[in-house]
N, C-alpha and C positions, 0 to 999 in steps of 0.2 A: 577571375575577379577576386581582387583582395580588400576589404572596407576596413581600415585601421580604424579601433575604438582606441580609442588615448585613455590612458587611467584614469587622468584628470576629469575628464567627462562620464566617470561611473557615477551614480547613485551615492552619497554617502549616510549614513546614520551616526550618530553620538550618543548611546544611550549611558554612558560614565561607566558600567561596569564591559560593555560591549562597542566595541567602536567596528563598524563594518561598510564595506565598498561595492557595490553593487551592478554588477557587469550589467545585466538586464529588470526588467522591473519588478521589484519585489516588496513587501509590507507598504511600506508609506511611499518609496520611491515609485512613481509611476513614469514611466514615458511608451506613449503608443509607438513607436518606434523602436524600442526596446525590447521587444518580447519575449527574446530568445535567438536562436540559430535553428531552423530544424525540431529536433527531439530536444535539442540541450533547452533546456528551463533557467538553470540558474547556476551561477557561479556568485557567491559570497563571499568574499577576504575576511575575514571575523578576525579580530583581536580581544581575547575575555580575560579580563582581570583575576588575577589570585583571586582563588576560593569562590567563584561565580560561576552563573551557568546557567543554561535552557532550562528549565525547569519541566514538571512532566508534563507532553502533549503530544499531538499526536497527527499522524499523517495517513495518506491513503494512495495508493494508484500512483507512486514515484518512485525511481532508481533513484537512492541517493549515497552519492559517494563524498566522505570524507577526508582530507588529503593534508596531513598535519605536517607544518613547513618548521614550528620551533614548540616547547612544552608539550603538556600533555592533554588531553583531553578522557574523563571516566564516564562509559556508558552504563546505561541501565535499561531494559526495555520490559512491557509486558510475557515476553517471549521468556524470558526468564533469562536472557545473557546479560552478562555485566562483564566489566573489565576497564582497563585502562590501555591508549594508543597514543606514541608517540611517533616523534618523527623517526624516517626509517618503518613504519606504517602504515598502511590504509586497512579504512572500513567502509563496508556497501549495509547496507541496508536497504532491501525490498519492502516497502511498505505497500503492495500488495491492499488486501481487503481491511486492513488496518492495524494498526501498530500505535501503541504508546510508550514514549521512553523519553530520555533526559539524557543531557549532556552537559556536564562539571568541568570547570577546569579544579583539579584536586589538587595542586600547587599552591601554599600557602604566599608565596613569593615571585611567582616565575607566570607572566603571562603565556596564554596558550595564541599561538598565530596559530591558522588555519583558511583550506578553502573547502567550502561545501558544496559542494556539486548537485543538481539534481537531473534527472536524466529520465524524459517519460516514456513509458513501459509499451512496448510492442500491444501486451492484452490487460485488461482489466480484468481486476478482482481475484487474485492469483494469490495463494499463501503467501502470508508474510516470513520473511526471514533477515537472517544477519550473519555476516562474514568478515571477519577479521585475518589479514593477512601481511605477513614481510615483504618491507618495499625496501633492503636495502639503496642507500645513496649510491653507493660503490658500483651497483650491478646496472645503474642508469649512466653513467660518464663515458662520453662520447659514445653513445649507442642508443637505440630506443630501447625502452622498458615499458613491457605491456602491462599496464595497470589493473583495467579491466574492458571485459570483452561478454560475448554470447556463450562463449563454451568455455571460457576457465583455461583458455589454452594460455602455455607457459606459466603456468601457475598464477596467471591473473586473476581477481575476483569476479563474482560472473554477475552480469545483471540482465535482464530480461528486454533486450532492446537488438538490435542489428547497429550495435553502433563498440568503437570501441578507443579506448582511453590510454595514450603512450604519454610515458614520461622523457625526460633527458638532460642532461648539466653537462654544457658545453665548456670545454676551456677555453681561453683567448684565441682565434684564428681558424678553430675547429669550422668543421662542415661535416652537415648530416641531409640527408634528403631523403623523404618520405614521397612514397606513389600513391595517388588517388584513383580508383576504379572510375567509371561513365559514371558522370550523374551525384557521383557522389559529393555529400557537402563535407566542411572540413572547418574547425574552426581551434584557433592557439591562444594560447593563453600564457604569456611573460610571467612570472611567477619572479626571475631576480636578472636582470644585469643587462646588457643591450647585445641587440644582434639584427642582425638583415634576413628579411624574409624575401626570397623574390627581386630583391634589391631593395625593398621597402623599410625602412628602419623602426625598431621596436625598442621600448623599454621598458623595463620593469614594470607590471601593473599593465598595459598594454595589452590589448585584444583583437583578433581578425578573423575576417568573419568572409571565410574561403567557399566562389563558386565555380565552377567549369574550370577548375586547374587541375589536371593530370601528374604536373608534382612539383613540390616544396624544395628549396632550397634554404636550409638553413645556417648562416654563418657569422662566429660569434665575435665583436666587437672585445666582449670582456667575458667572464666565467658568466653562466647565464643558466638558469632553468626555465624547464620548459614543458606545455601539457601540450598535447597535440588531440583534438576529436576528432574521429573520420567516423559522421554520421549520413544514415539512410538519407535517399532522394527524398526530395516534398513528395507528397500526393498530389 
């Protein structure tokens, strides 16, 4: 089973310094049909304007990975880490038993695109922490690149869930195919360009929302990126 979410049908917001897309239901967008995939919670497209930002608050009991696609984005957290992540980046964040921080676009000129992931946690109430890591572009074209995972294998970031997080930027014509275990759910996410899932057609912003498929066939129309989830069975 593959359920194509169209772009056009995410969630939008316009707050003027924030403009964001909303895969499943999140602040003011509600749809009881939307709740998620699974463990996955949330996928946000955010675009924040020069010199804007989250300001400081705070979360609890969530994997949250950030996935910067153009600019930068400066963090700050109670934990004491700070820094700045661009593209060619990611940062997880375990917000565990609780966590307060901020997130800047420190760019006087240059908007920050990104997506914000959230992904809920195997256990509750588990120290908080925060991981910054190299996502070279280069090392995702035409292959999968493990972003993050349970054990930090291949130098992925680790997050505290049975689920795990591949990238990939396909060039025109390319095929890639990913295998899915029994039981397992799976869900993609179009991030730039058009391609055929399955035979099913995607494009940019585009999301699917994969059950009882054994394995993916991906083949690209045009240069295309791409997240792929392969998370745990429902209870």
């Amino acid at each position: 089973m593959i359920l194509v979410r169209p772009s056009e049908q995410r969630g939008q917001a316009d707050h003027g310094w924030l403009r964001a897309k909303h895969s499943f239901s999140f602040a003011d967008y509600y749809d009881p049909a939307e709740m998620g995939w699974g463990t996955l919670r949330v996928i946000n497209e955010d675009r924040v304007a020069p010199g804007t930002g989250f300001g400081r608050h705070g979360h609890r009991d969530m994997e949250i990975v950030t996935y910067i696609l153009s600019g930068s984005l400066e963090h700050q957290d109670s934990l004491g880490n700070g820094g700045i992540i661009r593209r060619g980046e990611v940062q997880r964040m375990s917000a565990g038993k609780g966590i307060l921080h901020s997130e800047f676009n420190p760019s006087p000129n240059e908007e920050t695109h990104l997506l914000q992931i959230w992904i809920e946690p195997a256990a509750l109430g588990t120290p908080a922490s925060y991981e910054q890591q190299a996502l070279p572009v280069e090392a995702m074209r035409g292959r999968w690149r493990l972003v993050a995972s349970p054990d930090g294998a291949d130098g992925s970031t680790t997050i505290g869930q049975d689920a795990r997080l591949w990238a990939s930027v396909l060039s025109a014509g390319q095929t890639l195919v990913a295998t899915l275990g029994p039981k397992r759910l799976a869900y993609v996410q179009v991030v730039s360009g058009r391609l055929e899932l399955n035979g099913q057609a995607l494009a940019s912003g585009d999301g699917a929302k994969i059950a009882d498929e054994s394995e993916l066939r991906f083949v690209a129309e045009e240069e295309a990126e791409i997240l792929l989830f392969d998370l745990p069975p429902n209870d």
